[in-house]
N, C-alpha and C positions, 0 to 999 in steps of 0.2 A: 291207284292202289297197285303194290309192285306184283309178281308173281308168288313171291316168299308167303307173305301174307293172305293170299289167297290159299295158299295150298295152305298153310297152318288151320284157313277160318274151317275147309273144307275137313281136313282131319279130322279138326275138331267137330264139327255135326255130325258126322261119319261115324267118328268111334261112341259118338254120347250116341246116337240112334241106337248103335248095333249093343252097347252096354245095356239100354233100357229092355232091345227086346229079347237078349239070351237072361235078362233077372228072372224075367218073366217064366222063364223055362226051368229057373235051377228045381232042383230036387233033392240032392246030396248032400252033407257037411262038408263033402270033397269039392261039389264044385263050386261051392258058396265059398272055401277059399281059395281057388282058381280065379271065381271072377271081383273077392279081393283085390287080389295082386293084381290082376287084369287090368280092375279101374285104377288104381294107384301108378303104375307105370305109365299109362296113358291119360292120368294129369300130370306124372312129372315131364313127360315127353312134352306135351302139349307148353306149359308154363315155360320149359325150356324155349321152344321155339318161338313162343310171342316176344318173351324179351330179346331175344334174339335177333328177332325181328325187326321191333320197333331199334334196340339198337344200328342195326346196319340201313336203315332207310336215313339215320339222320348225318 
């Protein structure tokens, strides 16, 4: 398993952890769309670098 790949799998746990435990906290209409866009960027980042990934390993 290359480095690339690790650091994406890590992201990935990382930001799904820290996503589930600020839901937990919201309170506002404001920051419920904060962590919206929050999670949305940080699946498109995330999908980006798996293909990404799997592309340059082959």
């Amino acid at each position: 398993m290359n480095f690339f790949l690790l650091f994406t799998l890590g992201l990935f746990f990382i930001g799904l952890t820290g996503l589930v435990f600020i839901k937990k906290k919201i309170e506002t209409v404001h920051s419920i769309l904060w962590w919206i866009t929050a999670a949305t960027a940080w699946g498109m980042v995330n999908i980006f670098l798996v293909v990404w990934s799997f592309h340059t390993s082959l």
